[in-house]
C-alpha positions in Angstrom: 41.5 1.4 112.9 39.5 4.7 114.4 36.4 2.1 115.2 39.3 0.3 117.2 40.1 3.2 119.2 36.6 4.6 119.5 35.0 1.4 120.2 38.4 -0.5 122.2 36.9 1.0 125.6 33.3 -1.5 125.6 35.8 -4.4 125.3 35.1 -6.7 128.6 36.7 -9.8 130.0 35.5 -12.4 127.8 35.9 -10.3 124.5 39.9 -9.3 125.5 41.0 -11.9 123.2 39.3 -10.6 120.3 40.4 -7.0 121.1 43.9 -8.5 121.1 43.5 -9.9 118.3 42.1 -6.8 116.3 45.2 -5.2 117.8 47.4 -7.8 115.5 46.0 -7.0 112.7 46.0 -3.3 112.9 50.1 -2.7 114.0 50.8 -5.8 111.1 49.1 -3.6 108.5 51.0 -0.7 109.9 54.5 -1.5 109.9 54.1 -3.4 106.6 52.8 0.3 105.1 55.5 2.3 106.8 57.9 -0.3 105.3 56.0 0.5 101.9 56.2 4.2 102.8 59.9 4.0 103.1 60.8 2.0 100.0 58.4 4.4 97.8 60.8 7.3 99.5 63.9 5.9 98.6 62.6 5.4 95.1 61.4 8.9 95.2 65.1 10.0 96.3 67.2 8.2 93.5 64.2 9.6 90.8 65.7 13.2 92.4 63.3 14.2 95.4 65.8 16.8 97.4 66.3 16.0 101.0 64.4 18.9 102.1 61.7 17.5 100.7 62.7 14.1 102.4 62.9 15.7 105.6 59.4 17.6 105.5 57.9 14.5 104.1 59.0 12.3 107.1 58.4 14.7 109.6 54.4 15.8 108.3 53.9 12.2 107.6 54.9 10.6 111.6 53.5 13.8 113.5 50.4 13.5 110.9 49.9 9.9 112.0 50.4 10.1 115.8 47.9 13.1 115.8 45.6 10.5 113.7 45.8 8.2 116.4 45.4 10.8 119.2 42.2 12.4 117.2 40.5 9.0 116.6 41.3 8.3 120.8 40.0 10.8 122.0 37.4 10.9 125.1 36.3 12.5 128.4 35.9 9.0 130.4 38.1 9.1 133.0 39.1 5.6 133.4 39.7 6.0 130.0 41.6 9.1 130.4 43.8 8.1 133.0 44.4 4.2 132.5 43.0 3.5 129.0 40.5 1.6 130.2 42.7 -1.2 132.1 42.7 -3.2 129.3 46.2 -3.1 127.9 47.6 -6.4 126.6 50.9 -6.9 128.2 52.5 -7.2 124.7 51.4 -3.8 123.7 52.1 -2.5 127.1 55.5 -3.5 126.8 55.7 -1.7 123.5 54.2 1.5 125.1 56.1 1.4 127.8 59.5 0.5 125.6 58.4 3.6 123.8 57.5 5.7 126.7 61.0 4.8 128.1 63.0 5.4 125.0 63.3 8.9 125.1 65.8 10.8 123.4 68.2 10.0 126.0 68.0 6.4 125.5 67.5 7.1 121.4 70.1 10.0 120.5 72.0 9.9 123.5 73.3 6.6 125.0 75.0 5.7 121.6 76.7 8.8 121.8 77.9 8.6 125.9 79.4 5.1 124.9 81.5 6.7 122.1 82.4 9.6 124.0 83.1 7.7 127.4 83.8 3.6 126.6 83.2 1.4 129.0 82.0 3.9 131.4 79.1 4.3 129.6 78.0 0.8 130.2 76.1 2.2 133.5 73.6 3.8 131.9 72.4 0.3 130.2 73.6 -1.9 133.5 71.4 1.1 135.6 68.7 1.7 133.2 68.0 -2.1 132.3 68.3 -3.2 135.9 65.7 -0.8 137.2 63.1 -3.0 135.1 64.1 -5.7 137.6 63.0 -3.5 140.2 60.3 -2.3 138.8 59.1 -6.4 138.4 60.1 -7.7 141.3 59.2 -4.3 144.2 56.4 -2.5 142.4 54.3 -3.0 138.9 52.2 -5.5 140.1 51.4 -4.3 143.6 50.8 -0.5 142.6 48.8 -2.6 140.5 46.7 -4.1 143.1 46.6 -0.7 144.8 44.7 0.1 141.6 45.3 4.3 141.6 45.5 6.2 138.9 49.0 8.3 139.6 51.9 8.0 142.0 50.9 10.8 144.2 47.4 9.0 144.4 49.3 5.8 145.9 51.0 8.2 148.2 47.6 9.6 149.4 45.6 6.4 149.8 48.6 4.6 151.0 49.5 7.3 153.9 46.1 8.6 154.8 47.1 12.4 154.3 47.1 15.1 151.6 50.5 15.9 153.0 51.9 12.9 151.5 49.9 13.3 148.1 51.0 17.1 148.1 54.9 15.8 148.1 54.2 13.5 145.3 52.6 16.0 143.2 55.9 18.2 144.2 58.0 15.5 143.2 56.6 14.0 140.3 56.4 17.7 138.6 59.7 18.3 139.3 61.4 15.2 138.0 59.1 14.9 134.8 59.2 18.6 134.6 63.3 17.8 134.5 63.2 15.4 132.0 61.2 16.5 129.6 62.5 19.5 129.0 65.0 17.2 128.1 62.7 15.6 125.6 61.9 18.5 123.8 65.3 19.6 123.3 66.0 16.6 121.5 62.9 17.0 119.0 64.6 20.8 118.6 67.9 19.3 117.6 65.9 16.3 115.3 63.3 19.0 113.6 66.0 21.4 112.7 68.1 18.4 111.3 65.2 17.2 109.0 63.6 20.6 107.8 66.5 23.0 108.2 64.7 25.5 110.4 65.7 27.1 113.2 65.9 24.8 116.6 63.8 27.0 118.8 60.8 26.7 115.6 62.0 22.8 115.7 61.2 23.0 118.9 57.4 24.1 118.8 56.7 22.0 115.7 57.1 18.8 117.1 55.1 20.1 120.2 52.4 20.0 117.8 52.8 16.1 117.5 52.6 16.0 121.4 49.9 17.8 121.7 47.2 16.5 119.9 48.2 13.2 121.2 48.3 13.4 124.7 45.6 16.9 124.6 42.9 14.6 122.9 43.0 11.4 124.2 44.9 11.1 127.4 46.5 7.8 128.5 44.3 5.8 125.8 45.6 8.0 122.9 49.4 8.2 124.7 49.2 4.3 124.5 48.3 2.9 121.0 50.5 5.9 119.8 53.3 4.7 121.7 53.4 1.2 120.4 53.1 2.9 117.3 56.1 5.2 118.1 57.4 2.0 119.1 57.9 0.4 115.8 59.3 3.2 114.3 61.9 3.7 116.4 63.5 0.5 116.4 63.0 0.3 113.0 65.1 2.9 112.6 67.8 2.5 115.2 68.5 -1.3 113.8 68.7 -1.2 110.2 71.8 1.6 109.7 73.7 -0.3 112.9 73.3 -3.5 111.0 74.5 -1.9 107.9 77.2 -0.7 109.1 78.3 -4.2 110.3 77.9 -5.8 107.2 80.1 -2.6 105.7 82.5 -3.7 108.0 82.6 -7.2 108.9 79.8 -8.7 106.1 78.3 -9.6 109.4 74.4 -8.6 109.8 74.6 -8.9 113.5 76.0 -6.4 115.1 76.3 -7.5 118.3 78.2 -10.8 117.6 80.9 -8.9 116.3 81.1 -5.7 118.9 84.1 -7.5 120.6 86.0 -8.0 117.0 85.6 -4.1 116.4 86.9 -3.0 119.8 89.9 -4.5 119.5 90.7 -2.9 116.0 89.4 0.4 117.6 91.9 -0.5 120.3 95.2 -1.1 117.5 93.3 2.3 116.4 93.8 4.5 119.2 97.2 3.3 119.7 97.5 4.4 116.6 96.5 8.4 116.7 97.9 8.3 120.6 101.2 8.6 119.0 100.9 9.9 115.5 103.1 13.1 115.0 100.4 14.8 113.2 97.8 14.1 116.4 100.8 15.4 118.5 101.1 18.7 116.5 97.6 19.6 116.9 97.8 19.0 120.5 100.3 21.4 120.9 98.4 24.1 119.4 95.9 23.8 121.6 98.4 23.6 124.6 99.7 26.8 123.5 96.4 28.0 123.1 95.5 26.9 126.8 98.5 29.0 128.0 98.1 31.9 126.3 94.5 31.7 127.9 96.0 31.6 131.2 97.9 34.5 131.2 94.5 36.6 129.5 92.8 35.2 133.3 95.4 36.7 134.7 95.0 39.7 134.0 91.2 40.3 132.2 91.2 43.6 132.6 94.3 44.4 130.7 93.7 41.5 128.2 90.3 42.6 126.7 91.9 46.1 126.3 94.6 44.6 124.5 92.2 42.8 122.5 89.8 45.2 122.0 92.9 47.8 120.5 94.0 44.7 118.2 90.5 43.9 116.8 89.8 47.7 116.1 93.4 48.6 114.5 92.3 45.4 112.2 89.0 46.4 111.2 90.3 50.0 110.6 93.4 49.1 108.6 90.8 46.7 106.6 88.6 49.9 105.8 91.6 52.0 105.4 92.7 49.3 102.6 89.6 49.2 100.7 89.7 45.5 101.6 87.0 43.1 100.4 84.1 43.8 102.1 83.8 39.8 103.6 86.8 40.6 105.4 85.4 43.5 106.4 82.6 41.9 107.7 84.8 39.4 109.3 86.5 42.0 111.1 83.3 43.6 112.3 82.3 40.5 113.6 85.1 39.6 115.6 84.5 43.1 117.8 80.9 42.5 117.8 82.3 39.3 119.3 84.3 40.1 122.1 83.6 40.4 126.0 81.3 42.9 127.1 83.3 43.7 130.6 85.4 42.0 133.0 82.9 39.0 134.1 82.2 38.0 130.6 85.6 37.5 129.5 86.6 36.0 132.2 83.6 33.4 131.9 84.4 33.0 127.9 87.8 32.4 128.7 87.3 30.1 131.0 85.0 28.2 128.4 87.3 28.4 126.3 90.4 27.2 128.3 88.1 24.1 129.5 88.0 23.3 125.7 91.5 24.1 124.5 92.5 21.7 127.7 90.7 18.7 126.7 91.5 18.9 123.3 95.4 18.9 124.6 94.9 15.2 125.4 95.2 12.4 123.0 92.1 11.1 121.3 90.5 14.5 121.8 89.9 13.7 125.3 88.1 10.5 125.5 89.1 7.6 127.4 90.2 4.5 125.8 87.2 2.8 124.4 87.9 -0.4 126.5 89.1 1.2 129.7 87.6 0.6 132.7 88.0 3.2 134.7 90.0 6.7 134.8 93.7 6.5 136.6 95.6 3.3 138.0 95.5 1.3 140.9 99.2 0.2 140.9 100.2 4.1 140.0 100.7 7.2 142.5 98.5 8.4 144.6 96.8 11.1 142.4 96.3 8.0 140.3 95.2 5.7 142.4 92.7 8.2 143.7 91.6 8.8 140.2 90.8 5.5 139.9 88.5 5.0 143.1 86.9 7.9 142.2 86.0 6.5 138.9 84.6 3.3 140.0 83.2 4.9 142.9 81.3 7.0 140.6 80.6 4.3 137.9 78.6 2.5 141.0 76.7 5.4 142.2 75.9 5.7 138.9 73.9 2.5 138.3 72.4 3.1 141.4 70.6 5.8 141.0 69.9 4.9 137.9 68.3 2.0 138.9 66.3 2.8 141.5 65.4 5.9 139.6 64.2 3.5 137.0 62.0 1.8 139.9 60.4 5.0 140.7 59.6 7.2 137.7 56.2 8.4 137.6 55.6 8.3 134.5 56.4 4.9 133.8 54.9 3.2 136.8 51.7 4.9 135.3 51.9 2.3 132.5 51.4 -0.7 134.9 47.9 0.7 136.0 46.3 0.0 132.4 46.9 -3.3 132.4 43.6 -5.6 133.0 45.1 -7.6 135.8 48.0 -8.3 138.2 49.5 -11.4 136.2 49.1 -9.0 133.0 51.4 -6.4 135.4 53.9 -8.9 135.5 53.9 -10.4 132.1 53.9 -6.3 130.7 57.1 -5.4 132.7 58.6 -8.8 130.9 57.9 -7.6 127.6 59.2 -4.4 128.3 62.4 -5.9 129.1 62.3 -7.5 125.8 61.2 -4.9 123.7 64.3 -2.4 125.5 66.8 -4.6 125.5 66.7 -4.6 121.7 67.9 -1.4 121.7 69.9 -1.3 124.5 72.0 -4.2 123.4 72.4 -3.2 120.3 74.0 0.5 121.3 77.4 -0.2 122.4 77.7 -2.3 119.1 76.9 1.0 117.4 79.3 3.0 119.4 82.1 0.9 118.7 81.1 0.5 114.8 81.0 4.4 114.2 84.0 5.2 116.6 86.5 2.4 114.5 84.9 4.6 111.2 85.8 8.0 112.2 89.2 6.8 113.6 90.0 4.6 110.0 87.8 6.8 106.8 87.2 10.1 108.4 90.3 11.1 110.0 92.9 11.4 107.9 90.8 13.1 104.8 91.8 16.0 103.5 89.7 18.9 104.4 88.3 19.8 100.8 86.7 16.0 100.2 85.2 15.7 104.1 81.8 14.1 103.2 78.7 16.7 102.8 76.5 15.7 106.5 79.6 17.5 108.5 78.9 20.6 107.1 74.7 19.8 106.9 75.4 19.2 111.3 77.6 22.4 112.1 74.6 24.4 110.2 72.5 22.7 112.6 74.4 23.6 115.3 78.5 24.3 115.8 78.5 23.1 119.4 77.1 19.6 118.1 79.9 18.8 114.7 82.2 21.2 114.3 86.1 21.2 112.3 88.7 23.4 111.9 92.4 22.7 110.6 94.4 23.6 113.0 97.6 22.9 112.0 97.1 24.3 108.6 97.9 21.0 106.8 94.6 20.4 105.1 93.8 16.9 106.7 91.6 16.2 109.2 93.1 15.0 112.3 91.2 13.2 115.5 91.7 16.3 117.9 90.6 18.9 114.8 87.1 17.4 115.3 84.2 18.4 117.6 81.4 16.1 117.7 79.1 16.0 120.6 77.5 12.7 121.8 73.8 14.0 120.8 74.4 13.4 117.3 76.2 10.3 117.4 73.1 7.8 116.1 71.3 10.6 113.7 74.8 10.7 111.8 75.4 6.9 111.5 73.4 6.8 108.5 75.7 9.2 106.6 78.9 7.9 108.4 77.8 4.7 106.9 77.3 6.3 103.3 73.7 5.4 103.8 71.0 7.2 101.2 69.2 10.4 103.3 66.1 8.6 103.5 67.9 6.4 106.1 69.0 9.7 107.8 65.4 10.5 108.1 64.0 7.5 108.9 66.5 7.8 111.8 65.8 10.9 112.9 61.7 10.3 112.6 63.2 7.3 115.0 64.6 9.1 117.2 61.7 11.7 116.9 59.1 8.8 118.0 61.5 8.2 121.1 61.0 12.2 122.4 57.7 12.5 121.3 56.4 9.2 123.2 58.1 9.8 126.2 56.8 13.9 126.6 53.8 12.3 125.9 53.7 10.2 129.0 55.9 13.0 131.1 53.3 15.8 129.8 50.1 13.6 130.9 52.0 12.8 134.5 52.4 16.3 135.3 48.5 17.3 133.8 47.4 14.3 136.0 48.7 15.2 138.9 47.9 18.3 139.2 44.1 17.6 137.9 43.4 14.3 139.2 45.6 14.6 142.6 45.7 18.3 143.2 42.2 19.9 141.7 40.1 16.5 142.4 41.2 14.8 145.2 42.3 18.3 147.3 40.5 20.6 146.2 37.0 19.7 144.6 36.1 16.2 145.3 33.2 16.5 143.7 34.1 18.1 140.7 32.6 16.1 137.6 34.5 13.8 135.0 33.7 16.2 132.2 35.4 19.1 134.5 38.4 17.0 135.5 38.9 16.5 132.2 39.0 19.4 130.7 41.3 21.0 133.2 44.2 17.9 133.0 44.1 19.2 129.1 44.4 22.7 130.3 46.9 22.2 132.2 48.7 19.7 130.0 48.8 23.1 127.2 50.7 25.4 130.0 53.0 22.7 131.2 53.7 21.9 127.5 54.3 25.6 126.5 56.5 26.0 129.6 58.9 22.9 129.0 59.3 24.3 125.3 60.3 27.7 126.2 62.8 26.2 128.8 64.3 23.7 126.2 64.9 26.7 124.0 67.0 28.4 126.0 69.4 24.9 125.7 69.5 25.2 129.3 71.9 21.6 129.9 72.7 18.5 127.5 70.1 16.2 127.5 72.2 13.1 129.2 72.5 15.3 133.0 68.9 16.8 132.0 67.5 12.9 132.0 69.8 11.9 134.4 69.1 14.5 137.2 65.5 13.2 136.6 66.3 10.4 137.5 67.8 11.2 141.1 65.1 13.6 141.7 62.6 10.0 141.2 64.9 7.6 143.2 65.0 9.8 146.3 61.6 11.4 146.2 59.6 8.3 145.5 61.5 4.7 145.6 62.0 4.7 149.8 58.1 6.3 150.3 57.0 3.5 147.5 59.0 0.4 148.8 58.5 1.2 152.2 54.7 1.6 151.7 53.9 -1.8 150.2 56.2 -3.5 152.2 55.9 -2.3 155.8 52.6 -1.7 157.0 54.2 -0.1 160.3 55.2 2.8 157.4 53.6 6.3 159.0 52.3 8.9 156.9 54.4 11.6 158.4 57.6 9.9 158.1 56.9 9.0 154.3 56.6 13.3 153.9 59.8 14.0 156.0 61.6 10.9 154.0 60.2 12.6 150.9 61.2 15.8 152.0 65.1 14.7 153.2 65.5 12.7 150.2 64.7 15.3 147.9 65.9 18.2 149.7 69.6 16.5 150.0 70.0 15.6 146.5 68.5 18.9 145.1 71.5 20.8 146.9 74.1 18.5 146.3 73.3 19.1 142.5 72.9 23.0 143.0 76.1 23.1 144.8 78.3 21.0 142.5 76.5 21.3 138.5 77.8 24.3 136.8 74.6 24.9 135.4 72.6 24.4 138.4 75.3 26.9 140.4 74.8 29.9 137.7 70.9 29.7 138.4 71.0 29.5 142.0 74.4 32.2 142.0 76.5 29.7 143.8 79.9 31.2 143.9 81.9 28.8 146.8 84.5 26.3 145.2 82.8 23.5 144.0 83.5 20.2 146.9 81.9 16.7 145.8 81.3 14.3 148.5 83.7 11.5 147.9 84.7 12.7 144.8 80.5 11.7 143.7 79.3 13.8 140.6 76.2 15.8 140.7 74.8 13.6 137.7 74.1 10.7 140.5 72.9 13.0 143.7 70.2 10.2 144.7 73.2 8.0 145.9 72.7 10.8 149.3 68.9 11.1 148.9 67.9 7.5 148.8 69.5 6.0 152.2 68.2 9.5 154.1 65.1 9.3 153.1 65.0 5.6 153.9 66.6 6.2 157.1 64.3 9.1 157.9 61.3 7.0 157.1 62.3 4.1 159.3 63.1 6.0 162.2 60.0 8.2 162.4 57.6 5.2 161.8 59.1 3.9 164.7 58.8 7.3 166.9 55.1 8.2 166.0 51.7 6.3 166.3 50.9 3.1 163.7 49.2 3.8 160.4 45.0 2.8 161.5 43.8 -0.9 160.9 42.7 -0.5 157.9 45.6 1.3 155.8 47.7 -2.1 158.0 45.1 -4.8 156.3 45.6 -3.2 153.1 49.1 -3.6 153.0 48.8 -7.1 153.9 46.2 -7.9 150.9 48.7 -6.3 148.6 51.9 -7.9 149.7 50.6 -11.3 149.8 49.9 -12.7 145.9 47.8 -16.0 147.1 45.1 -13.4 147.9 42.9 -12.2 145.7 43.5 -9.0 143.5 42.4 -6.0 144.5 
């Protein structure tokens, strides 16, 4: 296996076959000893081994063997460096890129969205899967024939301008900077779940695993570590989903019997939609959500009255000799309260938000098979509900899509390829390898929603199984219970769960042994880690290759370049961890903002480039600029997260009702438009930049 990776570069045209070949035989020896390595674990864990020990051992093993990889890669060549050499095989490039594109989003949380949301969800696999198409038909194989190393280097040669490369490198920081942050928040959540340690040290362990990877070897190392990554990952999302079907329906395919579960989740929700017990707990937190509102009323004069309470508590308590837990209880609770003014009214406000949705049957989720929010035959505050909905369902896909078509770090994987036709056949096989995944999710969705609604709710408190309690140590915001209505069973709207744990639970919703847990979470840390791997080299790239090499130092040496896209790779790394630990968003708006930043920044500069020579260089940076510049305020101005950076205090006001998770829906037809009209206003690109375009669009002529 190392002389593979040391020697893989030396392989030319006629010997591909044999590489290929070699290839075969080293990834079948490989899964067959991670299956090996799984059984002897499971053995291991009915002979008594804890799961702490389970945990460590999954985690130490996968990082140990993706460093492996990335050590025995490593190299200082360039091509190497950059594009592995061009001489991927489309198979394993589909594998790579499958793995670079199943990040923890895709992994942890699209699972989760489609339980939380129903059918809405469905846009992130109709938007996602269709930006392949894109990606096949508009872009892999004649980036391909440009034959660049990075995004922003097609900008440059395409546009004849540093202005236009500058933007890139602007662009494709800022989106892969976005997502993966994102990325490293999920191996925070996924280290913390398998070793017990705190999320923030979670964090920085499995930064470790990127590292050495992408630090040693670049693209090559990111590559066969990623088809590596691959194979765990769907491993380990497929074999607890098909469990749980055969649990269920003695059925080993879950997605022939997806349609046969919705309906009973269907007669389900009926079900706890009118249950008197559902209906008690949803008037507590109705009266709970009033009392609220007359606290914001008032703050000033409600935190007093709260503060008086809490202390008269504490010191009857004390004055009582009470047991010193409730003591500490008591102290806790006025450590606990507001500071001043602001923060109870912001803490109320949180808290009101919650107590509101959880006021609504089936804890605030839509009905699993319900189109779209409101009615079209109702009022008008329903019908306009209802527009909305689809309205925003569509922009959805779109940007999606088209942010698919544009991601840096993903059309990267279409330049290691040996040849145009192997562009084509890789973005094929990357279709394949992610629709495994993706059509396996909304079975999964629908199997663990119609178990929580029929085994977990309804169990009494004292016998809930031991992985709720295992999560809300992990983190409350993530699982959380609490009777409410002081009867001692669990009831739907008694239960917190948030959509980022959704597939790392299914293995103990399923009554699974904890191996299965951690093979799923060593999945679903695969999924993170390969994608910041290929987000982390993007940003290092760019700024090396495009920024220091092209700009700056032309004739700065290989060795030099290098060296400083590893540099830089250690402070971008360091930088994205320290921001994931502050937990700044959910990784779903995190990955999904990403994507808007991509579609409007890149896709009309990128399309536009290969398939209109009359495309200027100036009007690709203004359409850059427009594009980028509209969707980053329409996010600033409408995300609550993104407002509290930026201090944005004016009401909130969303263009046609359009959420800030799917801003490029503005960017992408501006910066098209702005493109389009300034080509037309300012001089042609020269005779040569116009022939080039021609070669490329035009597949009877020979490859670049």
């Amino acid at each position: 296996m190392a002389g593979m990776f040391e020697t893989g570069g030396a392989a030319g045209a006629g010997s591909n076959a044999a590489f290929k070949q070699q290839l075969n035989k080293v990834y079948k020896w490989y899964t067959g000893g991670f299956f090996v390595f799984v059984i002897a674990l499971a053995i291991f864990e009915q002979l008594g081994l804890s799961r702490e020990w389970i945990g460590f051992i999954f985690l130490i093993a996968t990082i140990a063997l993706y460093a492996g990889i990335g050590i025995m890669s490593r190299t200082t060549d360039a091509a190497e460096y950059y594009v592995a050499g061009r001489r991927v095989p489309a198979v394993y490039n589909g594998m790579a890129t499958g793995a670079d594109w199943m990040s923890a989003a895709s992994f942890i949380g699209m699972a989760g969205t489609l339980y939380l949301t129903g059918y809405g969800g469905l846009a992130f696999i109709m938007g996602w899967t269709g930006g392949y198409c894109l990606v096949a038909l508009f872009l892999a194989p004649y980036l391909r024939k440009f034959g660049q190393f990075t995004i922003p280097d097609f900008l440059g040669e395409r546009y004849g301008g540093n202005l236009p490369r500058f933007l890139g490198i602007l662009a494709a920081i800022l989106c892969s900077f976005t997502y993966v942050v994102a990325q490293i928040y999920g191996v925070g959540i996924i280290t913390a779940r398998l070793t017990g340690v705190a999320f923030e040290l979670g964090i920085f362990l499995g930064l470790g695993g990127i590292l050495v990877c992408s630090f040693l070897g670049g693209m090559r190392a990111v590559t066969w570590t990623q088809v590596a990554q691959y194979i765990i990952l769907i491993i380990a999302y497929m074999i607890p989903v098909v469990w749980l079907s055969v649990k269920q329906t003695n059925v080993p395919v879950p997605q022939l019997i997806y349609g046969q579960q919705l309906v009973k989740v269907t007669e389900a929700e009926t079900r706890l939609i009118n249950d008197p017990k559902e209906i008690e707990v949803r008037n507590v937190f109705k009266q709970r959500s009033d009392a609220l509102a007359e606290k914001l009323k008032d703050p000033v004069a409600a935190l007093a009255a709260d503060k008086a309470a809490a202390d008269k508590k504490l010191a009857d308590l004390r004055a009582a000799n009470a047991p010193s837990a409730e003591i500490a209880v008591a102290e806790k609770a006025v450590a606990d309260l507001p500071k001043d003014e602001a923060a109870a009214k912001a803490a109320w406000t949180r808290a009101k938000a919650a107590a509101d949705a959880k006021t609504k049957p089936l804890n605030g989720m839509p009905r699993h098979a319900a189109q779209y929010a409101g009615d079209p035959n109702g009022d008008a505050a329903a019908k306009k509900t209802f527009d909305e909905s689809r309205r925003n369902f569509l922009a959805l896909i779109f940007c999606l899509m088209v942010g698919t078509a544009a991601l840096p770090h993903i059309l990267m994987r279409y330049y290691t390829v040996p040849s145009v036709k192997e562009a084509r056949a890789s973005v094929t096989w990357s279709l394949f390898f992610i629709f495994l995944l993706y059509f396996t999710a909304p079975a999964l969705a629908v199997l663990v929603k119609f178990e929580v609604f029929n085994v977990l709710v309804g169990t009494p408190f004292n016998n809930l199984p031991e992985w709720i309690a295992a999560w809300n140590r992990v983190d409350p915001t993530l699982l959380s219970v609490t009777d409410v209505n002081k009867d001692g069973i669990l009831q739907l709207n008694e239960m917190s769960i948030g959509g980022d744990i959704i597939v790392l639970a299914t293995p103990a919703i399923g009554g699974l042994p904890y191996v299965i847990s951690g093979l799923v979470a060593a999945g679903g840390l695969a999924a993170a880690l390969s994608t910041a791997d290929g987000l982390l080299l993007t940003i290092a790239n760019a700024l090396s290759h495009d920024l220091y090499y092209k700009m700056i130092d032309p004739n700065a040496s290989t060795a030099r370049r290098v060296t400083i896209s590893k540099t830089l790779l250690l402070v971008v790394a360091l930088a994205a961890a320290y921001v994931a630990s502050q937990k700044p968003a959910d990784i779903l708006f995190l990955v999904s903002a990403a994507f808007s930043f991509a579609a409007s920044a890149f896709f009309p500069a990128l399309v536009l480039g290969i398939f209109w020579k009359r495309a200027t260089g100036i009007a690709a940076s203004l359409g850059m600029i427009a594009g980028l510049g509209i969707t980053f305020y329409y996010m600033a101005t409408t995300q609550p997260w993104l407002r509290g950076i930026f201090g944005v205090t004016s009401p909130i006001e969303l263009w046609w009702g359009i959420q800030p998770i799917s801003a490029g829906v503005f960017g992408v037809p501006l910066g098209m438009a702005v493109i389009v009209l300034v080509s037309l206003v300012t001089p042609a690109p020269n005779k040569k930049i116009q022939e080039l375009v021609e070669h490329v669009r035009y597949p009877n002529l020979k490859a670049a």
